[in-house]
C-alpha positions as CSV (number, residue, x, y, z in Angstrom):
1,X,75.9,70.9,-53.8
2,X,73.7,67.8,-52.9
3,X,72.3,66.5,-49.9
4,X,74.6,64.1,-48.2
5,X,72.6,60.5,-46.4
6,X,73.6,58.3,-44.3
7,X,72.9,54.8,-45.2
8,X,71.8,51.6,-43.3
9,X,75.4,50.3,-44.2
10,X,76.6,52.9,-41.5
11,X,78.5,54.5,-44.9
12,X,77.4,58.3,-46.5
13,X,76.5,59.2,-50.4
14,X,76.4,62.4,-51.6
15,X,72.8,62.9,-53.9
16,X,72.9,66.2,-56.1
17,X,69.7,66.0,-58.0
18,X,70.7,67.0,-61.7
19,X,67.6,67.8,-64.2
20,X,63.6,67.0,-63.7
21,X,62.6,64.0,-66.5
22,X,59.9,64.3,-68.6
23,X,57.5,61.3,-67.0
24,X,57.8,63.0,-63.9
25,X,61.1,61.4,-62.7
26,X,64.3,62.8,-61.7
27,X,68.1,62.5,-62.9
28,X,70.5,62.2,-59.7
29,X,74.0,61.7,-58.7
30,X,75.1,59.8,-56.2
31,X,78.4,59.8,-55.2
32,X,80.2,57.4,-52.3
33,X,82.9,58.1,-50.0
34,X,85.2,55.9,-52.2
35,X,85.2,58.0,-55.1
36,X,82.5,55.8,-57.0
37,X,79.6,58.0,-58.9
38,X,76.4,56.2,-60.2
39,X,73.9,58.9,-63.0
40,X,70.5,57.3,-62.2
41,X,67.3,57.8,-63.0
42,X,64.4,57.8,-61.4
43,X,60.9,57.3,-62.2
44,X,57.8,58.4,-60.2
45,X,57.0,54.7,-59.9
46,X,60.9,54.5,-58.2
47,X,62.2,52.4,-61.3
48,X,65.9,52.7,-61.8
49,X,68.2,53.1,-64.9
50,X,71.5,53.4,-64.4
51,X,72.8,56.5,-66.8
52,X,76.4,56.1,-66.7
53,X,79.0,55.5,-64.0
54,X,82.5,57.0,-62.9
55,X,85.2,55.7,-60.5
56,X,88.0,58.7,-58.9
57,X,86.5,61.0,-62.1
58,X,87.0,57.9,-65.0
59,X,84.2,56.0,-66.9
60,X,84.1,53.0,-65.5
61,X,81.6,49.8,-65.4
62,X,80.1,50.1,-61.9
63,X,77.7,47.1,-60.7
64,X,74.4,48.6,-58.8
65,X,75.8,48.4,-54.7
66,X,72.9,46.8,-52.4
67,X,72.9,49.6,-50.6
68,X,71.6,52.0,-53.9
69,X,67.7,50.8,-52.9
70,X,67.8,52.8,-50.2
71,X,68.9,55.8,-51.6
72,X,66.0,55.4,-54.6
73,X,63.5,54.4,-52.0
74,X,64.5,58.2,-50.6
75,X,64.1,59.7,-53.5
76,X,61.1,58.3,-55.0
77,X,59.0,59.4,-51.8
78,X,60.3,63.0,-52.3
């Protein structure tokens, strides 16, 4: 189960961190309320890749949402 945040949007995203990277990063999920799901990772330094993304459970071409730097902005000062 992952920790749910509120954003500065006034909308929520589900984080569930998934597996520890080797240069000290981490793999996440974050999921929105709309059924969108962006696999991310993240990089001590708090560089991005995007892994893969799903819409309502399908492989889908997802853009990056604004709103995704402040979720990795979170995560990179855990």
């Amino acid at each position: 189960m992952g920790d749910t945040l509120e954003l500065y949007t006034g909308d929520t995203v589900t984080v569930e961190h998934v597996k520890p990277l080797s240069n000290g990063g981490g793999r996440f999920d974050v999921t929105a309320e709309d059924g969108r799901k962006w696999r991310i990772d993240v990089t001590r330094d708090g560089d991005v890749d995007v892994v893969t993304t799903w819409e309502d459970g399908t492989l889908a071409n997802l853009d990056v949402p604004e709103w995704m730097d402040d979720v990795t902005g979170r995560l990179s000062r855990l």
